[in-house]
N, CA, C and O atoms as a DFTB+ gen file, in Angstrom:
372 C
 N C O
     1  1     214.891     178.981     103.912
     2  2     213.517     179.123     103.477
     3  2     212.912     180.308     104.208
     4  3     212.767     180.395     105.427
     5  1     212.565     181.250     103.250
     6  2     211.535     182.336     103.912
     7  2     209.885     181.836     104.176
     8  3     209.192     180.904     103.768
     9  1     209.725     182.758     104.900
    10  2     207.768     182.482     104.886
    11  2     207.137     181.915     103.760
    12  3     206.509     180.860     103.672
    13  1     207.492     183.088     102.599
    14  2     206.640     182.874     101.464
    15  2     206.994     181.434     100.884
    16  3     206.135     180.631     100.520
    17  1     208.401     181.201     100.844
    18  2     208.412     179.838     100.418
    19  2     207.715     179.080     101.011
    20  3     206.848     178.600     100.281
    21  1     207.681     178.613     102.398
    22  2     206.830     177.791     103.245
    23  2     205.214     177.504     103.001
    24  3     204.494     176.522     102.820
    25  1     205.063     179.027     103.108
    26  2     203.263     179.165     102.277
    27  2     203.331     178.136     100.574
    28  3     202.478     177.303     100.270
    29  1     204.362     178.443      99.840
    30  2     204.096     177.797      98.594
    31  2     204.562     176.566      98.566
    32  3     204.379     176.073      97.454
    33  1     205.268     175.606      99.563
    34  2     205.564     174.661      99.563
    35  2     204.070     173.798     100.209
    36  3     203.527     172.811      99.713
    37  1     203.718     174.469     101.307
    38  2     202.361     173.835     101.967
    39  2     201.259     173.759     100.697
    40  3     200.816     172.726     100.196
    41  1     200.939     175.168     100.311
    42  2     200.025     175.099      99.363
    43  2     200.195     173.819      98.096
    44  3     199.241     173.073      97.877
    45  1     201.547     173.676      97.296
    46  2     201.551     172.999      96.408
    47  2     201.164     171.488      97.348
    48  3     200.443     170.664      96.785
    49  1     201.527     171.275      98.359
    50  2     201.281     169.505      98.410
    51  2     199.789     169.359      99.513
    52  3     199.320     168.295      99.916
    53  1     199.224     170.871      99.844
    54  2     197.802     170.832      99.857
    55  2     197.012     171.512      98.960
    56  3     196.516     172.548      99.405
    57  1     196.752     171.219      97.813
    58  2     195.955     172.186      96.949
    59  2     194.423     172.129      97.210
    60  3     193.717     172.818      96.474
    61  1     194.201     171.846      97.575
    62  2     192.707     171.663      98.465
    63  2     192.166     172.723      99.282
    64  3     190.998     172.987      99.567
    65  1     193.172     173.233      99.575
    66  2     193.181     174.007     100.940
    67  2     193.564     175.308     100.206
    68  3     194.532     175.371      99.449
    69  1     192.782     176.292     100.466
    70  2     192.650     177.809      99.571
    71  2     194.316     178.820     100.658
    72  3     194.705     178.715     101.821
    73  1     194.657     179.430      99.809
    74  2     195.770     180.317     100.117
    75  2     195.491     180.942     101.770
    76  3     196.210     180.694     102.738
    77  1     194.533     181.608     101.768
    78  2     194.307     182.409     102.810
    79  2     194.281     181.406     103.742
    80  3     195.223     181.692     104.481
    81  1     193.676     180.212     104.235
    82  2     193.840     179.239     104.759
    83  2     195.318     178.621     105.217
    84  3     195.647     178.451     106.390
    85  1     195.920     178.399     104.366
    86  2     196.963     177.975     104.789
    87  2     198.045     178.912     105.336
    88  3     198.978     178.453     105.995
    89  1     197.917     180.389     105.035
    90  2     198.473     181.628     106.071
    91  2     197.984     181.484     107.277
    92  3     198.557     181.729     108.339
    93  1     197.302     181.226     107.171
    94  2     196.462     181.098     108.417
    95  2     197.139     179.863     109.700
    96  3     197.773     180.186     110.705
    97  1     196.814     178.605     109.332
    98  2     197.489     177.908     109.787
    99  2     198.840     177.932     109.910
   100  3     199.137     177.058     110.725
   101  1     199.937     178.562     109.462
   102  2     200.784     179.448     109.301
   103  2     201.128     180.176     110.588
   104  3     201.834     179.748     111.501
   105  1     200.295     181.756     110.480
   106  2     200.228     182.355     111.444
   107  2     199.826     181.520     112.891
   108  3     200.698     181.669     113.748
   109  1     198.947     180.876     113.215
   110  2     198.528     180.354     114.025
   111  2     199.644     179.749     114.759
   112  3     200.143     180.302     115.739
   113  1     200.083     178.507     114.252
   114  2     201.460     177.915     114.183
   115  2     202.375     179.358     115.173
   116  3     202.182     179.720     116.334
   117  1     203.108     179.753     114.401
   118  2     203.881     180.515     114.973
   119  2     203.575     181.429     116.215
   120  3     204.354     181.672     117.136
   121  1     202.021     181.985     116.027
   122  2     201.915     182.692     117.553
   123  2     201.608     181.802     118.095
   124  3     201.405     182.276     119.213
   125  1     201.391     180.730     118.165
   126  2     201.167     179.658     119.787
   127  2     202.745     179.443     120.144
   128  3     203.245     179.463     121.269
   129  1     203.102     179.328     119.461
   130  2     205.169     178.782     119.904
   131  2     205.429     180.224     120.437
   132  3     205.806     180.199     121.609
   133  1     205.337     181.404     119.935
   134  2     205.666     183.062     120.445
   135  2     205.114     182.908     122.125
   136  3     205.829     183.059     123.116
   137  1     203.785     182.598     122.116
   138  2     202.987     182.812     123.234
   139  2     203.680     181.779     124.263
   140  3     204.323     181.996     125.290
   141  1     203.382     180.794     123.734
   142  2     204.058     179.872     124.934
   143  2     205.802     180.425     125.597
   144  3     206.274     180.356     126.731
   145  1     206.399     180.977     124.245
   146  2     207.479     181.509     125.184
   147  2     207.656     182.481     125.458
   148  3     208.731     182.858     125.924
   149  1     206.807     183.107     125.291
   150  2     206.268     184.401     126.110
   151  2     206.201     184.155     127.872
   152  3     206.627     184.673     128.904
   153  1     205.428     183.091     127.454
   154  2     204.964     182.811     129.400
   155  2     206.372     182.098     130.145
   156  3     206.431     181.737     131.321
   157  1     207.334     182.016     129.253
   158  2     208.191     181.194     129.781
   159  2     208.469     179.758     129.603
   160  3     209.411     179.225     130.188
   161  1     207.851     179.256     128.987
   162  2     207.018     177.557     128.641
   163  2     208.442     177.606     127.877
   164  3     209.337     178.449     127.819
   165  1     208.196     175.979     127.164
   166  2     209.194     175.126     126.262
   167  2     207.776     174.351     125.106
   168  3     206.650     173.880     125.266
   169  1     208.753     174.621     123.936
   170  2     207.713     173.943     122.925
   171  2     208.588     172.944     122.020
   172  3     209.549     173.285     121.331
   173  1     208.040     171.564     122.160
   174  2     208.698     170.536     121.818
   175  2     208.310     169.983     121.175
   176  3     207.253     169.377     121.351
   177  1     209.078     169.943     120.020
   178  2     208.154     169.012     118.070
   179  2     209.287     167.870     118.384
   180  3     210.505     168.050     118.417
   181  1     208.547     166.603     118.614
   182  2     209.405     165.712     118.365
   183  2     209.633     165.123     117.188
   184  3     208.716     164.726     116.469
   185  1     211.252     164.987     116.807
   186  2     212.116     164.635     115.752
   187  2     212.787     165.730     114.892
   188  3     213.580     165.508     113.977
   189  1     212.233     167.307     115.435
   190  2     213.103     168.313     114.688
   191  2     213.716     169.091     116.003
   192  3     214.946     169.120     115.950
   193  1     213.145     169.753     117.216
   194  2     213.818     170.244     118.419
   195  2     212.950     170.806     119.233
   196  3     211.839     170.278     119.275
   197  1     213.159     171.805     119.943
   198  2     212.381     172.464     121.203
   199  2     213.379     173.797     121.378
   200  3     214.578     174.014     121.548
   201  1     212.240     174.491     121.243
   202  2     212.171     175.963     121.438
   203  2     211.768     176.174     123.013
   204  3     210.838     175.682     123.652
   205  1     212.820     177.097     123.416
   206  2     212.830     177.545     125.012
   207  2     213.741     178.718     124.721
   208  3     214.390     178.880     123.688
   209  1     213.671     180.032     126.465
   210  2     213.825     180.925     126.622
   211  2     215.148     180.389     127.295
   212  3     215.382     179.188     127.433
   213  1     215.985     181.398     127.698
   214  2     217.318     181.476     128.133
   215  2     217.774     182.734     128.859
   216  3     217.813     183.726     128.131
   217  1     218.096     182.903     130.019
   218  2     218.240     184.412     130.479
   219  2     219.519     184.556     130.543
   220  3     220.372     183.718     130.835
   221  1     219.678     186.137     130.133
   222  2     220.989     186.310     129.690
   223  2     221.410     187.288     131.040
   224  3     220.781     188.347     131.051
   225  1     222.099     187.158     131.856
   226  2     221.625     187.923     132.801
   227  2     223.138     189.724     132.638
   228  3     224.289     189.707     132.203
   229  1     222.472     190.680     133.103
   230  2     222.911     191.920     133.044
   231  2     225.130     191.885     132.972
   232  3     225.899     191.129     133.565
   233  1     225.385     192.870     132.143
   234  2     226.377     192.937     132.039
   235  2     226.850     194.504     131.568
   236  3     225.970     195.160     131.010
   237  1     228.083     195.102     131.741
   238  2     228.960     196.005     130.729
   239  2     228.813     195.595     129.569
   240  3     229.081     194.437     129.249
   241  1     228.298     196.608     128.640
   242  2     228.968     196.115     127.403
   243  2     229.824     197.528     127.096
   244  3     230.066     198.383     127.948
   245  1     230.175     197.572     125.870
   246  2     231.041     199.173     124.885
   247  2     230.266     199.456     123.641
   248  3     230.082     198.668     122.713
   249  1     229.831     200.699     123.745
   250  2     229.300     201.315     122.046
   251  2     231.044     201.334     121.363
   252  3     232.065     202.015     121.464
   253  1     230.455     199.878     120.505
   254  2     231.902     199.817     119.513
   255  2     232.048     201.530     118.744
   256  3     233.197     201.802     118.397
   257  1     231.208     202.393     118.540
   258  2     231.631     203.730     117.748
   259  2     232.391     204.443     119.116
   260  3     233.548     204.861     119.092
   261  1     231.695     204.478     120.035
   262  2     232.583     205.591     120.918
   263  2     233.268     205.343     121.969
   264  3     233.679     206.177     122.775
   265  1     233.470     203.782     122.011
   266  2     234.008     202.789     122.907
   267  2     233.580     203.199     124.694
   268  3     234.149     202.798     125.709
   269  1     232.613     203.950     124.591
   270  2     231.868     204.427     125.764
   271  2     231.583     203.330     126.849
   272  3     231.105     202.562     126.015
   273  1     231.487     202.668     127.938
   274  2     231.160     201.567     128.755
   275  2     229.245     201.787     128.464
   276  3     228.609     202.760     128.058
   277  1     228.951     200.851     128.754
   278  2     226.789     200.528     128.749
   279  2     226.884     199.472     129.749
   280  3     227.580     198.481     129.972
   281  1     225.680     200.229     130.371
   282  2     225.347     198.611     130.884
   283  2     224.074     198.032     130.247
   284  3     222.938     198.425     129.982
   285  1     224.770     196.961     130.133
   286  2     223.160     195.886     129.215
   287  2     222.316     195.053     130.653
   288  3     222.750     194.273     131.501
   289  1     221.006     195.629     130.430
   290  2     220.285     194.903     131.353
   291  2     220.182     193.319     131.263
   292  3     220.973     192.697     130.555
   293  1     219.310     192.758     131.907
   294  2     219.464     191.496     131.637
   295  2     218.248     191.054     130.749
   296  3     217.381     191.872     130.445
   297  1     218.208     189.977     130.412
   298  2     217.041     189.545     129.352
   299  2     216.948     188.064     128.748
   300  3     217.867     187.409     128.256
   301  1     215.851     187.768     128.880
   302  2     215.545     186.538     127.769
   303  2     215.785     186.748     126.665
   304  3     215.615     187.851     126.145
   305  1     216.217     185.770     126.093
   306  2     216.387     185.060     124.832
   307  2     216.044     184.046     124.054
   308  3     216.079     183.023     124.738
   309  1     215.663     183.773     122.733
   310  2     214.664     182.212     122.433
   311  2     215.983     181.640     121.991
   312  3     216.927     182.131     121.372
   313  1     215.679     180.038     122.676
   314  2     216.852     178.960     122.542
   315  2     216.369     178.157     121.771
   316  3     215.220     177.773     121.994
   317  1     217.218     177.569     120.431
   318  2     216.513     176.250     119.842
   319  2     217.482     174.909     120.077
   320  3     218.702     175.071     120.079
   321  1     216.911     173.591     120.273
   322  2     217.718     172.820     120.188
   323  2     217.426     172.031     119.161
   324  3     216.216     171.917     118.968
   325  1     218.329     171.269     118.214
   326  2     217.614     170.399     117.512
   327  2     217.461     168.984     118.122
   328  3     218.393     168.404     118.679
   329  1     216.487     168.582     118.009
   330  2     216.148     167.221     117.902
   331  2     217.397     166.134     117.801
   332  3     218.482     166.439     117.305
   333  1     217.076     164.757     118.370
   334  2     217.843     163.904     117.975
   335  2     218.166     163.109     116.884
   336  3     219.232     162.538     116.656
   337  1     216.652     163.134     115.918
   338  2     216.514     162.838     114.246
   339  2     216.967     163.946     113.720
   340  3     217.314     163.792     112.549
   341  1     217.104     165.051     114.152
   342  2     217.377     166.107     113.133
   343  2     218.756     166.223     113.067
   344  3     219.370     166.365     112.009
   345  1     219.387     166.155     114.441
   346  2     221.191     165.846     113.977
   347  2     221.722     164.861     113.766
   348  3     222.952     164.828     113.816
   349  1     221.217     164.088     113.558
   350  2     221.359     162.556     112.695
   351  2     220.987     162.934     110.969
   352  3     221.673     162.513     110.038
   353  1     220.007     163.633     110.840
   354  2     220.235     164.169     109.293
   355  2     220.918     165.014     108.650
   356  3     221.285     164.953     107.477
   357  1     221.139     166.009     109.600
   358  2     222.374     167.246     109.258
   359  2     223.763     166.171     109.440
   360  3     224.812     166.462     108.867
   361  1     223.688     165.308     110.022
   362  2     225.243     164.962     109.935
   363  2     225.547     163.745     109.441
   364  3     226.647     163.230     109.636
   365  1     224.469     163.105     108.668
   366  2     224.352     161.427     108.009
   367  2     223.967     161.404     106.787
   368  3     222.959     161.984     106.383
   369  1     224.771     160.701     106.060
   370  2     224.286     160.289     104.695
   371  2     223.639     160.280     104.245
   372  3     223.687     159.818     103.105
C-alpha cells in the first residue's frame, strides 16, 4: 500500500471527514513517529509493532564499480518489529 491508497482507504470508511483533513491526520501521524526517532525514542502501536533506531556502527566498505576500499561512517538506522498479533496473522489461518 502506497500513501495515496491509505488516504483513499481512510477517506472511504470516514466520509465525513473532508480530504484535506484526513492528509492531515496522515501527515501528522507520520512526523510524530519521524520525530520521536529522531530524538532516539521507541514508538509502540500495540498489536501491529514498534518502531526504534539501531546503530550501525563504522566499517570498510568497496565501491562495487571500482572495487576501491570506503570507509562507511557509523549511523542510525529505523528498526521495525512486528507485534505479537501481527505475527500471529502473517503466519495463521
Amino acid at each position: 500500500m502506497i500513501r495515496s491508497e491509505l488516504l483513499q482507504a481512510l477517506h472511504k470508511d470516514n466520509p465525513e471527514l473532508r480530504s484535506e483533513e484526513i492528509e492531515q491526520v496522515v501527515d501528522i501521524f507520520f512526523e510524530e513517529i519521524s520525530q520521536r526517532l529522531e530524538e532516539g525514542g521507541r514508538v509502540e502501536l500495540r498489536g501491529f509493532g514498534a518502531f526504534s533506531t539501531r546503530e550501525r556502527e563504522a566499517r570498510t566498505g568497496r565501491n562495487p564499480r571500482t572495487g576501491e576500499t570506503v570507509e562507511v561512517p557509523s549511523k542510525r538506522v529505523p528498526y521495525f518489529k512486528a507485534g505479537k498479533e501481527m505475527r500471529h496473522r502473517l503466519n495463521n489461518d
